[in-house]
C-alpha positions as CSV (number, residue, x, y, z in Angstrom):
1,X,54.1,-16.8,19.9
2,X,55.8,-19.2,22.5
3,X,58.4,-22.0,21.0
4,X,56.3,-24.9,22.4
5,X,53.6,-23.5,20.3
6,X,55.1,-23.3,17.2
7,X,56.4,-26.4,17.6
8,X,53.3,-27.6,18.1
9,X,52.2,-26.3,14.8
10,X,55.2,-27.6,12.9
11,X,53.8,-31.2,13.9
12,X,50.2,-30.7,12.8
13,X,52.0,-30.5,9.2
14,X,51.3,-26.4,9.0
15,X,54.0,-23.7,9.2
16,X,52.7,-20.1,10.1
17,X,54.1,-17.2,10.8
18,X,52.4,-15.2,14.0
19,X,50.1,-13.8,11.3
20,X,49.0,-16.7,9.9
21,X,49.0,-16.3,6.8
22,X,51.8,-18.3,6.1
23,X,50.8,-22.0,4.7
24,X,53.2,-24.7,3.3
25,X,52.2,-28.4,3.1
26,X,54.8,-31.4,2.1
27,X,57.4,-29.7,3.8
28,X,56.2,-31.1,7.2
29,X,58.6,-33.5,9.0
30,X,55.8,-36.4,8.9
31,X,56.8,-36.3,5.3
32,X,59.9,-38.0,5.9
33,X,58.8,-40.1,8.5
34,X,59.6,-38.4,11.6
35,X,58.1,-36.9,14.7
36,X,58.7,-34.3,17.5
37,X,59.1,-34.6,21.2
38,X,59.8,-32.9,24.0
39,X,62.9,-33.8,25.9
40,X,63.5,-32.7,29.8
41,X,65.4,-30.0,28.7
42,X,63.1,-28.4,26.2
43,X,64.8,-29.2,23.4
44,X,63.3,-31.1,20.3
45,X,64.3,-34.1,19.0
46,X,63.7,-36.3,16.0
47,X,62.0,-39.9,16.2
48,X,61.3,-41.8,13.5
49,X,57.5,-42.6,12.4
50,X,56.2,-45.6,14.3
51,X,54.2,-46.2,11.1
52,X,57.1,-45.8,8.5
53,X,58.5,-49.3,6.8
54,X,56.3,-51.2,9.2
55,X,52.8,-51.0,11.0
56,X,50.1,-49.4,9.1
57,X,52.3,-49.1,6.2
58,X,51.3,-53.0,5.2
59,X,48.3,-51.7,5.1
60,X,48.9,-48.9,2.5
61,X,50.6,-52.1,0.8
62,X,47.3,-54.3,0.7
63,X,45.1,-51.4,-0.3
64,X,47.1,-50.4,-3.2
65,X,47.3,-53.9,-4.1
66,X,43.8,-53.7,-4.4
67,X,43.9,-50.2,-6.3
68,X,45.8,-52.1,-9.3
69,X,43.7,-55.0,-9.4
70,X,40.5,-53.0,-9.6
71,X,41.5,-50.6,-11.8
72,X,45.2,-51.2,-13.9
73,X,44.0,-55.0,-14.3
74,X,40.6,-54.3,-15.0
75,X,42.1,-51.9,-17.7
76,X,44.2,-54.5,-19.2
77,X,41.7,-57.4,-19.5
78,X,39.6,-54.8,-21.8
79,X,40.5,-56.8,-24.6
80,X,38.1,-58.9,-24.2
81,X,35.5,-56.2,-24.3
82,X,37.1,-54.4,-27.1
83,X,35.8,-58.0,-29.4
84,X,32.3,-57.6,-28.0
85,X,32.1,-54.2,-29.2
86,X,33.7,-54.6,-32.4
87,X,31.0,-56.8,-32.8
88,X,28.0,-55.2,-31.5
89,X,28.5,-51.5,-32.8
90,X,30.7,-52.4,-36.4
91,X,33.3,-49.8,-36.3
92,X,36.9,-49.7,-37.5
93,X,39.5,-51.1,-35.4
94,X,41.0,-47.9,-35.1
95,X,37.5,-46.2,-33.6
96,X,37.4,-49.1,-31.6
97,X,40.3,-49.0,-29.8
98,X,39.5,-45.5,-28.8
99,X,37.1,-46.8,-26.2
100,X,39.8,-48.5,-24.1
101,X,42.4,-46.5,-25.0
102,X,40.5,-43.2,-23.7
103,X,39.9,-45.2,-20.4
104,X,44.1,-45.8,-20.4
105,X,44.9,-42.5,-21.2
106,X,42.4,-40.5,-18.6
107,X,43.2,-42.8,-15.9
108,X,47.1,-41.2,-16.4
109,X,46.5,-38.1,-17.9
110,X,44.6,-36.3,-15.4
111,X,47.3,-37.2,-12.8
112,X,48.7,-33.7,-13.0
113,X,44.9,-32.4,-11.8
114,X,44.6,-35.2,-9.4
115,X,47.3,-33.7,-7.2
116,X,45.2,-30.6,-6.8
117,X,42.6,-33.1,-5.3
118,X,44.8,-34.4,-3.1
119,X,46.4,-31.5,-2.2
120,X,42.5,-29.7,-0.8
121,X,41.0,-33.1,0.1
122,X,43.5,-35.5,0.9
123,X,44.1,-39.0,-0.6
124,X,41.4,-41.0,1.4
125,X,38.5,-38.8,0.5
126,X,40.0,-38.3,-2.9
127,X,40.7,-42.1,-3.6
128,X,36.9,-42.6,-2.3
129,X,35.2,-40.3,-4.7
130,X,37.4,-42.3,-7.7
131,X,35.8,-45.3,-6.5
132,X,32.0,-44.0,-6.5
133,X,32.8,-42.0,-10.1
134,X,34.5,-45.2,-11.5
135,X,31.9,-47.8,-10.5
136,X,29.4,-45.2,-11.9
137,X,30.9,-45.1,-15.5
138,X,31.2,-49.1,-15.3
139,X,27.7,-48.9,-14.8
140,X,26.3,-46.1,-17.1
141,X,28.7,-48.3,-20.1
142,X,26.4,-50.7,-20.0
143,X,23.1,-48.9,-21.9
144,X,25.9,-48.0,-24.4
145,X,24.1,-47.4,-27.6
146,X,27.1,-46.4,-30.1
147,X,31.1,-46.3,-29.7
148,X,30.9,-42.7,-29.1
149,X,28.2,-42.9,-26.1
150,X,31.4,-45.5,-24.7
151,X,33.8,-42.7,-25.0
152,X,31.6,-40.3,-22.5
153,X,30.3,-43.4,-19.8
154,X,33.5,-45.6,-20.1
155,X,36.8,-43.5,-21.8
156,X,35.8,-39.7,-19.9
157,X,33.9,-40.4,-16.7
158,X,35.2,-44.6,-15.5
159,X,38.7,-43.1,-16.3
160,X,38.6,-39.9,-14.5
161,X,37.5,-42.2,-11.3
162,X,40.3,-44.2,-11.7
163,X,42.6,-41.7,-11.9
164,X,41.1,-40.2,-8.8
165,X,42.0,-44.0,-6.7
166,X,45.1,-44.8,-8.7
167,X,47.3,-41.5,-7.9
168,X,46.6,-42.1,-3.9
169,X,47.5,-45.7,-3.8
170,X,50.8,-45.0,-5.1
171,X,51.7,-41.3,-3.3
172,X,50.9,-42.9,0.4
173,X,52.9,-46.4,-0.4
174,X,55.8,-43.6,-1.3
175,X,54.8,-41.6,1.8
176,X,54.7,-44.9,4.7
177,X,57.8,-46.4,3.0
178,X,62.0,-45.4,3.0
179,X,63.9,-48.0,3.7
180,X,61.7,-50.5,1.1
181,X,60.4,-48.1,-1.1
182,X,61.0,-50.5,-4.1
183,X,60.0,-53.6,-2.6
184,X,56.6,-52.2,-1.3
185,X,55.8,-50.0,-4.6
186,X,56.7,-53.4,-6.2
187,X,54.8,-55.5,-3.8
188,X,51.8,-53.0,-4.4
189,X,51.8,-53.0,-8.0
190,X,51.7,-56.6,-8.6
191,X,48.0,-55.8,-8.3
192,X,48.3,-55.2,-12.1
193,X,49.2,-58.7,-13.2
194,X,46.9,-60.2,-10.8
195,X,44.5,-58.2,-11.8
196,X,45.3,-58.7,-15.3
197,X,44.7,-62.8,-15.0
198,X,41.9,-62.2,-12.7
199,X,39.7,-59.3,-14.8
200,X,40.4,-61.4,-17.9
201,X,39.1,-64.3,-17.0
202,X,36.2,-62.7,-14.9
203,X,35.1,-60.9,-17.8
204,X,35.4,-63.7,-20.3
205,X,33.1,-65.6,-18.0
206,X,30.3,-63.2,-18.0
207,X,30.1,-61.7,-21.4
208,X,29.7,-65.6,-21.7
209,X,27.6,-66.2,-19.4
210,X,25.4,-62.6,-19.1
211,X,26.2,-60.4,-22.2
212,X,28.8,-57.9,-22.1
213,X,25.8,-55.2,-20.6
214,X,25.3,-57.0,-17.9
215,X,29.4,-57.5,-17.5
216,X,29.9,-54.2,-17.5
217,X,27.4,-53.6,-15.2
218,X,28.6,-56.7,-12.5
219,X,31.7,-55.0,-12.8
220,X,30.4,-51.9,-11.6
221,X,29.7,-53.4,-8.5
222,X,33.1,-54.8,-8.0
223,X,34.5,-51.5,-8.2
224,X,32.6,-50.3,-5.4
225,X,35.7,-51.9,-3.8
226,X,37.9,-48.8,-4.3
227,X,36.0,-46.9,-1.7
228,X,37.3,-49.5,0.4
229,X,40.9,-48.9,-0.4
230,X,40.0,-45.3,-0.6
231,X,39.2,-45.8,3.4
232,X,42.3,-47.7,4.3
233,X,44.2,-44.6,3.3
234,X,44.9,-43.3,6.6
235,X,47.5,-40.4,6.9
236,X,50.2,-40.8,9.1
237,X,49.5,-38.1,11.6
238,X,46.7,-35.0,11.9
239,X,47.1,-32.4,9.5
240,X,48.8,-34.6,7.0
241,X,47.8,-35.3,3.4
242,X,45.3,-32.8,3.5
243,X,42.8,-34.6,5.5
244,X,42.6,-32.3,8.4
245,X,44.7,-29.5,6.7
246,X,43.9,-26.7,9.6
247,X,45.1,-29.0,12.6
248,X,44.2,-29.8,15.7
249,X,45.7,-27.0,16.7
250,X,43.7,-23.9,18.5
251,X,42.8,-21.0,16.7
252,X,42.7,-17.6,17.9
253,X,38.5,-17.9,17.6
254,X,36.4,-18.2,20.9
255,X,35.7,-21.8,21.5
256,X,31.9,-23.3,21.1
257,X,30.4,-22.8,24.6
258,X,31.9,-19.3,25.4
259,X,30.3,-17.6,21.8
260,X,26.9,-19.4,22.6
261,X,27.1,-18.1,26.6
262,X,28.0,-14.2,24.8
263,X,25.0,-14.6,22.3
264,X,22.7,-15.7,25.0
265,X,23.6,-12.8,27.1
266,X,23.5,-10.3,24.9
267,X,20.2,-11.8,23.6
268,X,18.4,-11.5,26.9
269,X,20.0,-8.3,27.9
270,X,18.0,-6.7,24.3
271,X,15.0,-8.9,25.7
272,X,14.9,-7.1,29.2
273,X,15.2,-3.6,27.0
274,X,12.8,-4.1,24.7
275,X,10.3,-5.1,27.6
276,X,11.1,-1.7,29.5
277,X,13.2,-3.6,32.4
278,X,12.4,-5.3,35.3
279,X,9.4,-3.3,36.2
280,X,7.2,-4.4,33.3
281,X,8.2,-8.3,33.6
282,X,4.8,-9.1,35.9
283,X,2.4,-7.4,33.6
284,X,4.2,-9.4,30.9
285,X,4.4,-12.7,32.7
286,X,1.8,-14.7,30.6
287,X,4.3,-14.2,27.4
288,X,7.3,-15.6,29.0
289,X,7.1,-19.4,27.6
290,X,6.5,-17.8,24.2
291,X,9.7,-15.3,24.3
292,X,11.6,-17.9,25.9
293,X,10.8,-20.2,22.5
294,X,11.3,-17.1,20.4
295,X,14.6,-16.3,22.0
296,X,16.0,-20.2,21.6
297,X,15.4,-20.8,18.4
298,X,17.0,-17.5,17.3
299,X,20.0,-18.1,19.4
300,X,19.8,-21.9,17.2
301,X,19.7,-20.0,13.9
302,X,22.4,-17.4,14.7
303,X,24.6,-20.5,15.5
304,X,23.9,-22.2,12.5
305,X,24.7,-19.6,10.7
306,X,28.1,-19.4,12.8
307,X,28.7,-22.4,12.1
308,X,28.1,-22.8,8.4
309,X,30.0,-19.5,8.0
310,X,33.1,-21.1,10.2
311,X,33.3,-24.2,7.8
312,X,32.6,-22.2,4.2
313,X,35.5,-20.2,5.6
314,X,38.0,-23.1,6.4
315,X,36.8,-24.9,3.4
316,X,37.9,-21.7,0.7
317,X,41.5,-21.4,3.5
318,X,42.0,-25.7,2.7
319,X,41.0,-24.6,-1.2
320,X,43.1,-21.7,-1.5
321,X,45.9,-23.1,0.1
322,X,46.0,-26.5,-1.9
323,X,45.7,-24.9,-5.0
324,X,49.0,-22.5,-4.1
325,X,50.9,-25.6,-3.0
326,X,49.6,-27.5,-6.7
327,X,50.2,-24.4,-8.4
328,X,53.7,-23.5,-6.6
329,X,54.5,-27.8,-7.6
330,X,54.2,-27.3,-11.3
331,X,54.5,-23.4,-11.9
332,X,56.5,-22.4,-9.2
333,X,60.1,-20.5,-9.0
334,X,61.3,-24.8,-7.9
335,X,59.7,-25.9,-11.0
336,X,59.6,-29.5,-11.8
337,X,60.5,-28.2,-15.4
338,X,63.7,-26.9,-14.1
339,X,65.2,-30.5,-13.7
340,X,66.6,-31.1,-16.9
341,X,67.0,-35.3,-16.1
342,X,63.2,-35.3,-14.7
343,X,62.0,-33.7,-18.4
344,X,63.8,-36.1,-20.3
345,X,62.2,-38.9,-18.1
346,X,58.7,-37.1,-18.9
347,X,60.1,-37.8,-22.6
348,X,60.6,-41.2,-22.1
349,X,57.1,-41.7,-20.6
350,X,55.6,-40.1,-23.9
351,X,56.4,-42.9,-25.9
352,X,57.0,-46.1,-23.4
353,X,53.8,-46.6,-22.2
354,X,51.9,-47.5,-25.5
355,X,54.6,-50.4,-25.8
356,X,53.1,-52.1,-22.9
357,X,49.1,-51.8,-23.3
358,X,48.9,-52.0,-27.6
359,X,49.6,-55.9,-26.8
360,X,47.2,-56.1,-24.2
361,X,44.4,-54.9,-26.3
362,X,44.8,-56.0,-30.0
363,X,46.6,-59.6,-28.7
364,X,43.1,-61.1,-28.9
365,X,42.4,-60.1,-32.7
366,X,45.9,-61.1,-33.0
367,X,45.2,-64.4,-31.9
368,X,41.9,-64.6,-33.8
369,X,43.8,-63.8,-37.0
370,X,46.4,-66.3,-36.4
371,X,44.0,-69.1,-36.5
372,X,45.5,-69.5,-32.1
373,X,42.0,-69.3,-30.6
374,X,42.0,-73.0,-29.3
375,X,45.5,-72.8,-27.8
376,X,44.7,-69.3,-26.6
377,X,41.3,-70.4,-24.8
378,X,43.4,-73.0,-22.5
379,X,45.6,-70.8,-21.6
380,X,45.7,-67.1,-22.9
381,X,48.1,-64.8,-23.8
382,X,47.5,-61.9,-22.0
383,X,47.6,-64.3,-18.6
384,X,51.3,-65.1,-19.3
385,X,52.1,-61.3,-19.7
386,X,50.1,-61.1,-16.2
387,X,51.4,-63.5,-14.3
388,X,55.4,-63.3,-15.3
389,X,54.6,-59.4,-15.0
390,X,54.1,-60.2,-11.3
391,X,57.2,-61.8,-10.5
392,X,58.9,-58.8,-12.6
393,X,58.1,-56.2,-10.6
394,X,58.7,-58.3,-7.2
395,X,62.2,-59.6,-8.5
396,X,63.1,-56.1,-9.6
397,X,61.9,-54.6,-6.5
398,X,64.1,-56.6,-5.0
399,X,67.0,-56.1,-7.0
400,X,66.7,-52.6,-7.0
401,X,66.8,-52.6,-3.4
402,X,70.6,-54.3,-2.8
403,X,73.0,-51.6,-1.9
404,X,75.4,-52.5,-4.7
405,X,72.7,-52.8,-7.2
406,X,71.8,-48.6,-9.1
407,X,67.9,-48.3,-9.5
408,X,68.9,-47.0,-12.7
409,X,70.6,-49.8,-14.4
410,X,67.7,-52.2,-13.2
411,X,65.5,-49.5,-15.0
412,X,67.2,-49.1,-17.7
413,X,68.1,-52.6,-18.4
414,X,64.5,-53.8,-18.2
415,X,63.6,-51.4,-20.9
416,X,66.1,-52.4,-23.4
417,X,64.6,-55.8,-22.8
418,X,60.9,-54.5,-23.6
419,X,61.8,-52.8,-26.5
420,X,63.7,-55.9,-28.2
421,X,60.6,-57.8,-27.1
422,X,57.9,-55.7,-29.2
423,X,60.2,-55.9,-31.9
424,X,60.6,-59.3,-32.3
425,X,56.8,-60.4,-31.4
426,X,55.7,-59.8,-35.0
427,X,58.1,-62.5,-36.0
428,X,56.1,-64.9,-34.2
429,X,53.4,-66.7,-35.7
430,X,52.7,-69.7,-32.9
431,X,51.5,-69.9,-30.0
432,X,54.9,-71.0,-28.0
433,X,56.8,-68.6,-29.8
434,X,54.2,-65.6,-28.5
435,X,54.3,-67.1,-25.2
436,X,58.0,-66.9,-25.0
437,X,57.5,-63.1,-26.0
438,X,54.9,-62.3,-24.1
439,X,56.9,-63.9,-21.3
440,X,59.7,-61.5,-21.8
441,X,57.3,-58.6,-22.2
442,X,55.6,-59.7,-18.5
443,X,58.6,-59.5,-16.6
444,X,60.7,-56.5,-18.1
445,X,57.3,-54.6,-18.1
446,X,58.0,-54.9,-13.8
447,X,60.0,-51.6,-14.1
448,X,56.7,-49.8,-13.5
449,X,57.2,-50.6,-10.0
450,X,60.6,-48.6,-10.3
451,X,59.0,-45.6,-12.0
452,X,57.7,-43.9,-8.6
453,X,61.3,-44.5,-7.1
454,X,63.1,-43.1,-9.8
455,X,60.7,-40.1,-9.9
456,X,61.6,-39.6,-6.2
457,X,65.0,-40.0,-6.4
458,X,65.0,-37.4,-9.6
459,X,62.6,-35.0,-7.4
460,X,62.3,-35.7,-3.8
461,X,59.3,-36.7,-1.5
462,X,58.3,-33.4,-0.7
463,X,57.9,-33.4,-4.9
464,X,56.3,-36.4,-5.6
465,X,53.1,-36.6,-5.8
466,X,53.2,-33.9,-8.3
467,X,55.9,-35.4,-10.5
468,X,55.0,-38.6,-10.4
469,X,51.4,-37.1,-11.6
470,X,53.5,-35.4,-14.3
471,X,54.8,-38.7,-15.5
472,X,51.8,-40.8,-15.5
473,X,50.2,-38.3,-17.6
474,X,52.9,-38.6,-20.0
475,X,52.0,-42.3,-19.6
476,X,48.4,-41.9,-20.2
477,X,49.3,-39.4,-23.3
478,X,50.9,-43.0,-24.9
479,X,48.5,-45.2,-23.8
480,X,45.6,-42.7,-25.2
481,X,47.4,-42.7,-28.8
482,X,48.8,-46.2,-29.3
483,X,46.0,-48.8,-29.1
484,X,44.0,-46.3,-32.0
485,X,47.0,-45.8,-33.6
486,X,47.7,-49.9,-33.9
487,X,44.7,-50.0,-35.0
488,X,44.5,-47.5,-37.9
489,X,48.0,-48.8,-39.1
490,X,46.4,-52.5,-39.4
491,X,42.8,-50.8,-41.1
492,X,45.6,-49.5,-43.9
493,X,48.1,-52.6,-44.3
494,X,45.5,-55.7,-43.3
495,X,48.7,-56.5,-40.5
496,X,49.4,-55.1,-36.6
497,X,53.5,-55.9,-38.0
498,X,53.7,-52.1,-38.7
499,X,52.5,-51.3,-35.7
500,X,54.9,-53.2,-33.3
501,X,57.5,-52.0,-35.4
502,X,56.5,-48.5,-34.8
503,X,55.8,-48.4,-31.1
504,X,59.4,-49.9,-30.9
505,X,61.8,-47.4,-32.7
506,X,59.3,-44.5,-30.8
507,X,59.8,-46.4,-27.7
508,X,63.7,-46.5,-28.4
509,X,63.8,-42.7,-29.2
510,X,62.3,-41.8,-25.3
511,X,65.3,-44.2,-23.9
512,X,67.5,-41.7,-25.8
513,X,66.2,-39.5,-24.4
514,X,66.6,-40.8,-20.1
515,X,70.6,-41.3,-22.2
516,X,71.3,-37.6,-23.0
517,X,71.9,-36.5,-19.3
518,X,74.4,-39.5,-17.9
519,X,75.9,-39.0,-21.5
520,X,76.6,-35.1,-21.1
521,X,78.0,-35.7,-17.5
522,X,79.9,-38.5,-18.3
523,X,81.3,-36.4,-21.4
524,X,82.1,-33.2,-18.9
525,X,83.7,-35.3,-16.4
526,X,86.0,-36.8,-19.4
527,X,86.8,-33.3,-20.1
528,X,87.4,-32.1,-17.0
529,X,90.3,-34.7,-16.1
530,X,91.6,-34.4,-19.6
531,X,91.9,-30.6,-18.7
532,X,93.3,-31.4,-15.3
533,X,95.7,-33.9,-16.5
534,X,97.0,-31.1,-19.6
535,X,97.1,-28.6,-16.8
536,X,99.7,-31.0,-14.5
């Protein structure tokens, strides 16, 4: 194999050896945003991605924008459907809750699986079928008969879609983006607040205006959208992402034309034997249109069948292959599960998550209970958490970004600030006093623009779109036990105080946990110039 060759094949995102057999996926230098090309001398250099930080990386911006309207904000405006059902079907609170809650935690939880997707198909066609499968459960929700035929339509199959959309919007913003990784994973998932205030009141509108059947089923329709997205998803080069996982590249099988001109040889030298050679072609003269027919359309079928057994084979390579690189991710000798900082952040993300959606969901009965409904009309609740969560994640995208500013501390920070914020919002009993909260909760809650850059700096880019599919379905664990949970703790006391209470000291025990490691090195390096200084 010549150099310029396997150069050639580096670029297409592939690394073989002269076997072949040899496959390796995110280690490809369009990973990292750069490029090959040939210099007068024959020697390879490195150029950065025209695409990386600028170009079509807006674009990846926009359509993950999009993603987290359609499906984060959609998903935390279900308040408003969780009082139609509790109406309509008479369950528990706790049952309830399960509805929403299942769509929360599926969305998150099947991140891990996702990646395989992604891996075989790519995120475009992956992030497309999400959008078909989501819009479908939106849709099937609405002949809902019972709270447990909402846990099959809405929770399993509308979640699984928008797990399918939301993990691609948020692995190609990481992939276009270096320099402004924050401030575009920020930018991207202010999508979520907008989405919030929008879904909320577009929802509120037509269970007002239609029924909640017919919202449902309206809302189907707008999440048709996510095939859009889905499309906008284009991968920076050939043979990236998935999408066209063989390459450009030639392969060592004979091209189109030449296998047809072999066949149709071969064909009509067997035609001239079976017809006893050139001797017996005038007494068979008559027959000649008819063999000629014959003889086309079983040169068609053989190269149909070429054909369909050419793609079943590159199909079960582009399988095989994506399941070794999803399998090497998680199970591999490089686990993920080696990296003692990245399990204590999977930890954290057990028990955060369920912080930030139990407000979302059981604020409205909260309200309700409070006797707020009139104050909460004009303006509600849930909107204030939306709209300050929007400048959160921009102004701590931002700050993340200075030079003199630790990713970490902005984290970190912002977290403390949630936590003290669920504690105290029991305390409140008016509605200025739960705006205030809910305030704080909106813009400290804009660390989840953070969470894919910490999960990269913890892991790498070549590492994650596993990881981060690790962590949100830690996330998605939380988010699938804390609205129920909330809700069973006020079936038993008559009051959500528990509740808050509860999600807050959990919540404080996962920071401990993101603690341990910077404590343990901060203790060794104390001990190490204690040991030094004895030593002198």
């Amino acid at each position: 194999m010549s150099m310029s060759w396997t150069w050639m094949l580096v670029v297409k995102g592939e690394q073989r050896t002269d076997s072949g057999t040899s496959w390796k996926m995110y280690t490809s230098h369009e990973d990292i945003g750069y490029d090959f090309e040939d210099d007068p001398k024959d020697k390879k250099t490195l150029k950065p991605h025209p695409d990386i930080d600028g170009g079509w990386a807006w674009m990846m911006v926009l359509s993950s924008f999009f993603v987290h309207i359609l499906i984060m904000g959609s998903q935390m405006a279900l308040g408003v459907l969780n009082v139609e059902w509790l109406e309509e079907f008479h369950q528990s609170r706790g049952l309830t809750a399960w509805v929403s809650s299942l769509s929360m935690g599926v969305t998150l939880i099947v991140g891990p699986f996702i990646g395989l997707f992604i891996n075989t198909c790519g995120c475009r066609r992956t992030a497309i079928i999400g959008g078909l499968l989501n819009s479908l459960g939106w849709v099937l929700s609405a002949y809902a008969v019972n709270v447990y035929y909402l846990f099959i339509t809405f929770g399993l199959a509308a979640g699984f879609g928008s797990g399918m959309a939301y993990l691609p919007a948020v692995v190609m913003v990481g992939r276009y983006f270096q320099k402004r990784r924050a401030l575009a994973q920020g930018l991207s998932t202010t999508g979520t607040g907008f989405g919030t205030f929008l879904m909320t009141v577009l929802l509120k509108y037509l269970c007002a205006e239609y029924g909640w059947r017919n919202a449902m089923f309206i809302q189907g329709a707008v999440s048709l959208n996510l095939c859009v997205c889905g499309a906008l998803m284009r991968p920076l080069s050939p043979g990236m992402d998935g999408d066209d996982p063989e390459g450009k590249a030639p392969h060592h099988v004979l091209p189109a034309h030449s296998t047809e001109s072999v066949r149709s040889s071969g064909q009509l030298g067997d035609a001239e034997e079976k017809r006893g050679g050139p001797g017996t072609e005038d007494s068979s003269l008559g027959d000649a249109p008819a063999q000629a027919c014959q003889e086309k359309a079983a040169h068609r079928k053989d190269m149909c069948a070429f054909r369909l057994l050419k793609t079943v084979s590159q199909l079960t390579m582009r399988v095989r292959r994506g399941f070794r690189d999803w399998y090497s991710g998680y199970f591999g000798t490089a686990s993920l599960f080696t990296n003692r900082m990245f399990v204590a952040f999977i930890f954290w993300a057990l028990f955060a998550y369920s912080s930030f959606v139990i407000p979302f969901i059981h604020l409205p009965e909260i309200v309700n209970l409070y006797n707020l409904s009139e104050q909460n009309d004009v303006f509600p609740l849930t909107s204030i958490i939306a709209i300050v969560h929007i400048f959160g994640k921009v102004v701590l995208g931002v700050v993340a970004d200075l030079p003199c500013i630790s990713v970490w501390n902005v984290f970190l920070m912002a977290n403390f600030t949630l936590v003290l914020s669920i504690f105290i919002l029991p305390l409140m009993h008016t509605y200025a006093g739960l705006a205030v909260i809910c305030a704080l909760i909106g813009f400290s809650s804009g660390y989840f623009s953070l969470m894919p850059v910490v999960t990269e700096d913890l892991v790498g880019i070549e590492h994650l779109a596993n990881a981060y599919g690790i962590i949100i379905c830690a996330n998605g664990i939380s988010a699938l036990l804390g609205p129920p949970f909330a809700g069973w703790i006020y079936d038993i006391t008559q009051k959500y105080d528990f509740s808050f209470y509860i999600s807050g000291l959990l919540y404080m025990v996962g920071i401990l946990f993101l603690l341990i490691q910077p404590c343990i090195q901060i203790i060794e390096q104390s001990r190490k110039k204690y040991m030094d200084g004895a030593n002198v």
